[in-house]
C-alpha positions in Angstrom: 8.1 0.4 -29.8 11.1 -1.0 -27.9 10.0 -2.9 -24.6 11.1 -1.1 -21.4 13.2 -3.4 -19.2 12.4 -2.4 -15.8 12.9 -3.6 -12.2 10.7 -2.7 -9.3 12.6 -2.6 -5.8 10.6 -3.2 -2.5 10.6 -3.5 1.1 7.3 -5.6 0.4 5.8 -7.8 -2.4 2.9 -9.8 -1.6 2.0 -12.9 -1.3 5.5 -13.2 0.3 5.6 -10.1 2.7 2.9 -7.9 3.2 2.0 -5.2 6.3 -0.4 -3.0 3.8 -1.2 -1.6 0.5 2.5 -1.0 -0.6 3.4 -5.1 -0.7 -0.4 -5.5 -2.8 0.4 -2.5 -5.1 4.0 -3.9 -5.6 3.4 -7.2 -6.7 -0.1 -6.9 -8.9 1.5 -3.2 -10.7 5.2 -5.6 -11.6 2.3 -8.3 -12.9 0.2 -5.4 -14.8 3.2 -4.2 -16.8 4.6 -7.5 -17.3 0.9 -8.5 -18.8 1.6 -5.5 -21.3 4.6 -7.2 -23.1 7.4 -5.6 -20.7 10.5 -6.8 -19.0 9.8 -6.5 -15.2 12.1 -7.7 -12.5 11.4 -7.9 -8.8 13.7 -7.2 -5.4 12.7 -7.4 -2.4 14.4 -8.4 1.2 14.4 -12.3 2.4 12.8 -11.7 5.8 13.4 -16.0 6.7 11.0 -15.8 9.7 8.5 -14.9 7.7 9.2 -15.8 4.1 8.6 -19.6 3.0 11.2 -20.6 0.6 9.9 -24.2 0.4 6.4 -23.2 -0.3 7.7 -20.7 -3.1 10.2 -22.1 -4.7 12.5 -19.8 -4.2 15.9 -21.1 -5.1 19.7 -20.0 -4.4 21.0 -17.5 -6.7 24.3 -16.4 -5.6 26.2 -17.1 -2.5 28.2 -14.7 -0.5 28.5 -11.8 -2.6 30.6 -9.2 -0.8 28.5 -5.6 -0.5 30.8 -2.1 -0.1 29.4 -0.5 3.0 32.1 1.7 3.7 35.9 2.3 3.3 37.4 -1.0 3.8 34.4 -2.8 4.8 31.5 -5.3 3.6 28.7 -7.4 4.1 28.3 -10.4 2.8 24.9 -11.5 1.5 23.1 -14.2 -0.4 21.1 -13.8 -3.7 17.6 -15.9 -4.5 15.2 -15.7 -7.1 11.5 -17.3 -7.7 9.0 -16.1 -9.8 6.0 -13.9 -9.5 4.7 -15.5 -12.3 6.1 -17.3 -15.5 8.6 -14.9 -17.3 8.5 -12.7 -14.2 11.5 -13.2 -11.6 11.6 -11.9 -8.0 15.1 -11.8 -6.2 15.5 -11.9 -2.8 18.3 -10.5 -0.8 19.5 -12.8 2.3 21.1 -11.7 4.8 20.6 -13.1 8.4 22.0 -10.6 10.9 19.8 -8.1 8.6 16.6 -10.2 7.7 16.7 -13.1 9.1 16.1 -12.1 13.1 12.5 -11.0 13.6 9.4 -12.6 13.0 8.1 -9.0 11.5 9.0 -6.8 8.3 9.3 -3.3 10.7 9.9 -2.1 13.7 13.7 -2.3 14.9 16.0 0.1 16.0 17.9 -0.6 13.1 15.7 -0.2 10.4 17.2 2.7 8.7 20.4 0.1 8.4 18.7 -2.4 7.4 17.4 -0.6 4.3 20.8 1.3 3.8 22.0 -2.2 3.0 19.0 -3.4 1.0 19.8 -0.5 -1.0 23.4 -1.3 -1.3 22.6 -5.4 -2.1 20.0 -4.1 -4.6 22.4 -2.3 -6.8 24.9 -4.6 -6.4 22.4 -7.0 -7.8 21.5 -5.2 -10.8 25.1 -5.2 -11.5 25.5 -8.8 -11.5 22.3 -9.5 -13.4 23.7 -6.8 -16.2 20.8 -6.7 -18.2 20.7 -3.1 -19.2 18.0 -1.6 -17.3 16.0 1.1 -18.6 14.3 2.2 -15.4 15.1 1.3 -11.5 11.5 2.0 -10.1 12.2 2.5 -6.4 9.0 1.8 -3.9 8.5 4.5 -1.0 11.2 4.9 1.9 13.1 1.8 2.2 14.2 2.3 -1.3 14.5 6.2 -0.9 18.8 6.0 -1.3 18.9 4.1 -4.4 18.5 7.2 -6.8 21.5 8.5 -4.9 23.6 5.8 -4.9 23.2 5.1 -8.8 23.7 8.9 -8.9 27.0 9.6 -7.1 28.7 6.6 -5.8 27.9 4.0 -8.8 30.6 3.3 -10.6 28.8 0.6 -13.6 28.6 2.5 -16.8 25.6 0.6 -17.6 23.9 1.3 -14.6 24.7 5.1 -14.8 22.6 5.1 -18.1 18.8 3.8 -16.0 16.5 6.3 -15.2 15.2 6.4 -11.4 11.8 6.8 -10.7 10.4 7.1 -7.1 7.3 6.4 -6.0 5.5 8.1 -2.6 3.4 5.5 -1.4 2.6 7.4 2.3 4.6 10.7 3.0 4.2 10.5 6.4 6.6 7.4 6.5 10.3 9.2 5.3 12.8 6.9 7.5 13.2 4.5 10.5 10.5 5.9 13.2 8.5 9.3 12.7 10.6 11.6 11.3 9.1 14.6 13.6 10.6 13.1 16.3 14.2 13.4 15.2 15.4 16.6 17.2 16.4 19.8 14.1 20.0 19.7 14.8 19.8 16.1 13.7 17.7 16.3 10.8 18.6 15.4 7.3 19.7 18.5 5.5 19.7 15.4 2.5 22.3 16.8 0.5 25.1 15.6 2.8 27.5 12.6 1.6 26.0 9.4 2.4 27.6 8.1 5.4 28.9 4.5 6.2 26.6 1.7 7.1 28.0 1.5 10.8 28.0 5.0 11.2 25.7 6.6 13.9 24.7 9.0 11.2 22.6 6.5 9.7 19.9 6.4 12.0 18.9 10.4 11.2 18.7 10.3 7.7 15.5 10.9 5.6 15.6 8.6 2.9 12.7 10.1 1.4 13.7 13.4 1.3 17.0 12.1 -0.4 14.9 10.3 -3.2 12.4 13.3 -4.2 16.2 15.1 -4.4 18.3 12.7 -6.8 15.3 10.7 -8.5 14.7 11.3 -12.1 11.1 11.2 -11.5 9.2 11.4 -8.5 5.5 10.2 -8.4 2.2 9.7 -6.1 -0.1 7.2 -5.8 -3.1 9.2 -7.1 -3.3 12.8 -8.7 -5.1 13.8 -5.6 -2.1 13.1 -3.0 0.7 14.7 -5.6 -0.9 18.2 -5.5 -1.7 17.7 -1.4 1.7 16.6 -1.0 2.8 20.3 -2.2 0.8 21.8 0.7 2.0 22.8 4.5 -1.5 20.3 5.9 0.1 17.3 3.7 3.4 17.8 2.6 5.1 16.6 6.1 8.0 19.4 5.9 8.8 18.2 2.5 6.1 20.2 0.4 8.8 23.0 -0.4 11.4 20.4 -2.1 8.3 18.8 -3.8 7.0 22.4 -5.4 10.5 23.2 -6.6 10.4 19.7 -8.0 6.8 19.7 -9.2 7.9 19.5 -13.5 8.9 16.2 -12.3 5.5 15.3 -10.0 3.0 12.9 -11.2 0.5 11.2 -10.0 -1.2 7.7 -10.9 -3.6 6.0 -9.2 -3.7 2.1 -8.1 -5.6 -0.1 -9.2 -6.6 -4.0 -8.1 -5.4 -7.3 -9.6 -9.1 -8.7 -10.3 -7.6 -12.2 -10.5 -6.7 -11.4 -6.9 -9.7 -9.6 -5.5 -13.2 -11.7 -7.8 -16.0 -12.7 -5.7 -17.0 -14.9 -8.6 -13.5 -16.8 -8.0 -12.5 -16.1 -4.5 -12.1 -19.7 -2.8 -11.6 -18.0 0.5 -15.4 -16.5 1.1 -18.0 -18.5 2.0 -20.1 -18.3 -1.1 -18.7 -17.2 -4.4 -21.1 -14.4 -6.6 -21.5 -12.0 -9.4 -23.6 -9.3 -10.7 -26.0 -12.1 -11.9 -26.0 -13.7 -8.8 -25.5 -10.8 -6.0 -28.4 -12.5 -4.1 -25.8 -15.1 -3.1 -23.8 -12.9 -1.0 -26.4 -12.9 1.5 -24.6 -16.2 3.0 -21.2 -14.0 3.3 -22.9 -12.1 5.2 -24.5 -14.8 7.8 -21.0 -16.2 8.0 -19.6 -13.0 8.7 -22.1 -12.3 11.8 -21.9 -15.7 13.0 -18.0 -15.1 12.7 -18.0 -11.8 14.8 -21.0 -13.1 17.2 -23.5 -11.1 16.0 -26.9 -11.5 15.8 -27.8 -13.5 12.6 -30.4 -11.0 10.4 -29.7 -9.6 7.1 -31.7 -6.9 7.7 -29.5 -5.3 9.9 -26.5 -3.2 8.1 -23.2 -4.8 8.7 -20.1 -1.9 8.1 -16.4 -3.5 8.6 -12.9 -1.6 8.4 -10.2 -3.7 7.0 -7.2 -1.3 7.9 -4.2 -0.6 10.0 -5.9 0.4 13.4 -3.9 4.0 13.5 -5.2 7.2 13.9 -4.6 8.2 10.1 -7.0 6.0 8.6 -9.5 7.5 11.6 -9.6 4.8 14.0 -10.7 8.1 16.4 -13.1 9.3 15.0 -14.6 6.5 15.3 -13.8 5.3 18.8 -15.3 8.6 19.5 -18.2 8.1 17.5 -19.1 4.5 18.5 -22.2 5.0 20.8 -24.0 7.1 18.2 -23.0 4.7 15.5 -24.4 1.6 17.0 -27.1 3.3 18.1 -28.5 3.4 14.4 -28.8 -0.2 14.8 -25.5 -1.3 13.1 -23.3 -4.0 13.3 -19.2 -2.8 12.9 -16.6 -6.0 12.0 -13.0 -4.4 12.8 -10.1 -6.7 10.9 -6.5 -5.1 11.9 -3.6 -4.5 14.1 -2.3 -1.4 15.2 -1.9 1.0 17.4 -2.3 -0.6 21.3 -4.0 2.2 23.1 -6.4 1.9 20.3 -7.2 -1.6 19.9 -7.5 -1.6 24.0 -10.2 0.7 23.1 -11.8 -1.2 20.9 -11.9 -4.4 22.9 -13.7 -2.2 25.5 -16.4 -1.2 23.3 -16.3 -4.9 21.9 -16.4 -6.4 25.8 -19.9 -3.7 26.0 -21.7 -4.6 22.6 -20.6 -8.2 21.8 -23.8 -8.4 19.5 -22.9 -5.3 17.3 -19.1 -4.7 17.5 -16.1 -7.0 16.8 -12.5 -6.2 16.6 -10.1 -8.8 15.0 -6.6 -9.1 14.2 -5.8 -8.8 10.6 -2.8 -11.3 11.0 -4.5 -13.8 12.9 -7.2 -13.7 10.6 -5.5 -12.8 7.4 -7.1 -15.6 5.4 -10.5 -14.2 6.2 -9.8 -10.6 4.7 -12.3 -11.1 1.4 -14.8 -12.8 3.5 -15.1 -8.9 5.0 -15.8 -7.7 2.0 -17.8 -10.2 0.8 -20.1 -10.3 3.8 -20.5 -6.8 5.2 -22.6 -4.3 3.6 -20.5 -1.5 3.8 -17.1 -0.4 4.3 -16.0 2.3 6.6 -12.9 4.6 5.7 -13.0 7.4 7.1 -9.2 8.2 6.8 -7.4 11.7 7.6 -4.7 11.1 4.8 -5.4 8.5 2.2 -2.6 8.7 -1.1 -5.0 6.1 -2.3 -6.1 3.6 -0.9 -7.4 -0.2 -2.3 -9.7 -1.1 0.3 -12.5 0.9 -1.4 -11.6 -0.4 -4.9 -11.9 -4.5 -3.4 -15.1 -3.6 -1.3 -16.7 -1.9 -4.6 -15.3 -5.4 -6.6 -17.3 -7.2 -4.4 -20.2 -5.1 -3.9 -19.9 -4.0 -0.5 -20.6 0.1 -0.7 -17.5 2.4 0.6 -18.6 5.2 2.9 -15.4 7.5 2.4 -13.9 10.8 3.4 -13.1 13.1 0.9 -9.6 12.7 0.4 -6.8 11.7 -1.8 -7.4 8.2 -3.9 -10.8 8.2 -1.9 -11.7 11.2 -3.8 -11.0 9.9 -7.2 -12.3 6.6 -6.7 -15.8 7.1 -4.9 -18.5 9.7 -5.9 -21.2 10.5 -3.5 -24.5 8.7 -4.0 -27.5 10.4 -5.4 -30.8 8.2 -4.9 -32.5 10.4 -7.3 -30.3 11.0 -9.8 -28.9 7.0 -9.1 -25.5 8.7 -9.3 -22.2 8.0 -7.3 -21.1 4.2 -5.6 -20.5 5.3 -2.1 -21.3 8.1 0.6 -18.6 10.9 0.8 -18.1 13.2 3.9 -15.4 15.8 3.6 -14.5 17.5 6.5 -12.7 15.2 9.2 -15.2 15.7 12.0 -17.0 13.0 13.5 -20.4 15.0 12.6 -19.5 14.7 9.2 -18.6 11.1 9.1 -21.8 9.5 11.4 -23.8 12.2 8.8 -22.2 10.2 5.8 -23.3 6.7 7.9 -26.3 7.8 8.6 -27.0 8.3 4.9 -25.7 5.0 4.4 -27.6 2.6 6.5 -30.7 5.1 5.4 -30.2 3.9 1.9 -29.9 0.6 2.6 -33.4 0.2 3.9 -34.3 0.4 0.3 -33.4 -2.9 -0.9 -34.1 -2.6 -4.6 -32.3 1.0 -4.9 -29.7 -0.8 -2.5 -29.0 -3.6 -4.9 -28.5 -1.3 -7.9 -25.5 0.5 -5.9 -24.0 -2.7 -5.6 -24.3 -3.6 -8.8 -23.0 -0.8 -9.7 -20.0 -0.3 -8.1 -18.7 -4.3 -8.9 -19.1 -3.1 -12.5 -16.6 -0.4 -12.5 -13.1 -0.8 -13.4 -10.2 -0.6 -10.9 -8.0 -3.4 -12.5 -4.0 -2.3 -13.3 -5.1 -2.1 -16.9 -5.2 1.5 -17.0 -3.0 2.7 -14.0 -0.4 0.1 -15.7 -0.3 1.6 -19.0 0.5 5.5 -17.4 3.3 4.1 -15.6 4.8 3.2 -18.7 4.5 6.5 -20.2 6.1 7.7 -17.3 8.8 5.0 -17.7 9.2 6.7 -21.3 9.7 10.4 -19.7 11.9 9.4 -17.4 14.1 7.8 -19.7 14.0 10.5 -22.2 14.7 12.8 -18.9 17.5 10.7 -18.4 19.1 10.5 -21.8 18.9 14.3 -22.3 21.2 14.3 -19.2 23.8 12.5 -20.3 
């Protein structure tokens, strides 16, 4: 069979920018395919402040290249390229008034222009690389014009003949700020002609809505979140466009690069372990309290969140929770950065229980995320909206037992434990009610007073799959239909 030459595009691509899932996902699913014998190339923006070119090796690849942005205007931008790994290349698209001013990946005013010129950049790109592209797989919002722009304003006959596919990593994130707060008159109708770059226009439109619209396939990030998507409670005023489109609506979960994420290899955490060994992660653990100021006994259950502190991932559930929860005798590690009025919260509840609560900032302490894992006993996500999720498939690599809510990739991934039947690798509530969730915990920390049963849901859950393997190998049967979609169009 003929290899598929494909080329993710991305706002984010770990290890060189990351805020979430979507730069992990991004980098280990363009290594997955390119481990199964297929031409994969990487784009993503230069963000100087924050991306080391030294320490990558990332070179010049072109200088100056003038970008269309309007009638009678352009942007000039510069072109580098490194490598992911060998026979991989990443390109990165330079441009200093765009990405080279803030010492973060989000949060301008400008945002939606900033990603209107990626966009542009990025196509321009392919068009100098002219290597005949079967599929452009555009990443979540920031990429959200590019099945557009190839669409109706590309001009390359080449080009013309990829198939776009469109992945939705998070609904709720559709352009620059929430998009509920645009007022209606202003709202994306997204069938509109794209404006220019410098016009005001910019700032309103949805480029999410305008990918599920012109993309030749459209996918979510588990099978879960592509049928909730198609509902009013999920579908974040989009669930109408996404049922007319549903023939072209898949879903595929993630998975986790277990080169990446392998407590028998992990040089970060305090004392590497396997199955075999499992005993050993005991001293993760006494790092872990020590690190948070905890009382030092293993005996006591340790539950972190490793997460963006915002309200959909359930930060307020818990905050309302927090006395009943501690009052099981818990310890709770926070590691992440959010939402202020949140976190001021936290360091409240932090400033009253310094022996059993500790709140951290992911980027201060990035370097530290495995030892998290690797230390605590259980892992709290108690989200509202979860498309997938990774954080349960690293905490159940390194046996550290998910407590879940029912929803989206947390549904697929974690089955609720039976003691009796020694079924399930986690605790799964499924309403999102604090009852529910200290219910779930309660069950939890229950269990774990049981260390021999306890050890065997370890054991279990760092001996199911989650790599790319799988997940990989459907998004290369998707990579097939879109193309076939594609050439039955032309």
């Amino acid at each position: 069979m003929k290899k598929i030459n494909v080329v993710h595009i991305a706002a984010e691509v770990a290890p060189y920018s990351q805020t979430g899932g979507l730069g992990v996902v991004t980098r280990s699913l363009s290594k997955a395919i390119h481990r199964l014998k297929q031409h994969v190339t990487v784009i993503t923006p230069l963000y100087e402040k924050i991306i080391d070119r030294k320490k990558y090796k990332i070179k010049i690849f072109q200088r100056n290249v003038a970008v269309k942005t309007g009638e009678n205007k352009e942007v000039l931008v510069d072109f580098y390229r490194g490598y992911l790994r060998e026979g991989l290349p990443i390109y990165f698209i330079g441009q200093a008034k765009y990405f080279g001013r803030w010492p973060k990946i989000y949060g301008t005013s400008n945002d939606n222009a900033r990603y209107y010129l990626f966009s542009l950049a990025a196509i321009e790109l392919l068009k100098i690389l002219n290597q005949h592209f079967d599929v452009i797989h555009c990443h979540d919002w920031h990429t959200g014009l590019i099945p557009e722009l190839i669409k109706k304003r590309n001009k390359d006959k080449t080009l013309n003949k990829a198939a776009t596919l469109y992945t939705i990593h998070n609904l709720m994130y559709q352009m620059n700020g929430a998009w509920w707060n645009v007022p209606k008159e202003k709202r994306d109708s997204g069938t509109t002609t794209l404006p220019d770059l410098d016009s005001e226009e910019v700032q309103y439109l949805n480029f999410a809505k305008r990918a599920i619209i012109n993309a030749d396939l459209i996918n979510a990030v588990s099978e879960n979140y592509a049928q909730e998507i198609m509902t009013k409670q999920y579908g974040e005023d989009l669930h109408l466009l996404l049922k007319n489109r549903q023939d072209r609506l898949f879903g595929v979960i993630n998975g986790i690069d277990y080169d990446d994420y392998n407590p028998a290899k992990d040089k970060n955490i305090k004392q590497k372990y396997n199955v075999l060994t499992i005993e050993q992660k005991r001293k993760n653990k006494d790092w872990l309290q020590k690190h948070c100021g905890f009382t030092n006994d293993p005996r006591q259950p340790l539950i972190a969140m490793v997460a963006r502190i915002v309200e959909q991932k359930g930060f307020d559930l818990v905050q309302k929770s927090i006395d009943a929860i501690l009052a099981q005798g818990v310890q709770m590690a926070l590691l992440g950065d959010g939402e202020k009025n949140l976190i001021t919260e936290f360091k409240k509840i932090e400033k009253r229980n310094p022996k059993q609560f500790s709140v951290k900032s992911y980027n201060a302490h990035k370097k530290h995320e495995t030892r998290y894992y690797a230390g605590a006993d259980m892992i709290l996500l108690p989200s509202r909206l979860e498309p997938c999720g990774i954080n349960q498939l690293i905490s159940l690599r390194y046996g550290c037992v998910p407590i879940v809510r029912k929803i989206g990739g947390l549904a697929e991934t974690v089955d609720n434990y039976d003691p009796e039947k020694k079924t399930g690798n986690g605790f799964v509530f499924d309403h999102y009610h604090s009852p529910d969730m200290l219910v779930a915990i309660t069950r939890a920390v229950e269990n774990f007073r049981y260390p021999k049963s306890w050890r065997r849901l370890m054991i279990s859950g760092m001996k199911i799959s989650n790599s790319w393997k799988i997940p990989a190998s459907k998004y290369i049967l998707l990579y097939q239909k879109a193309i076939k979609e594609k050439n039955e169009k032309i």
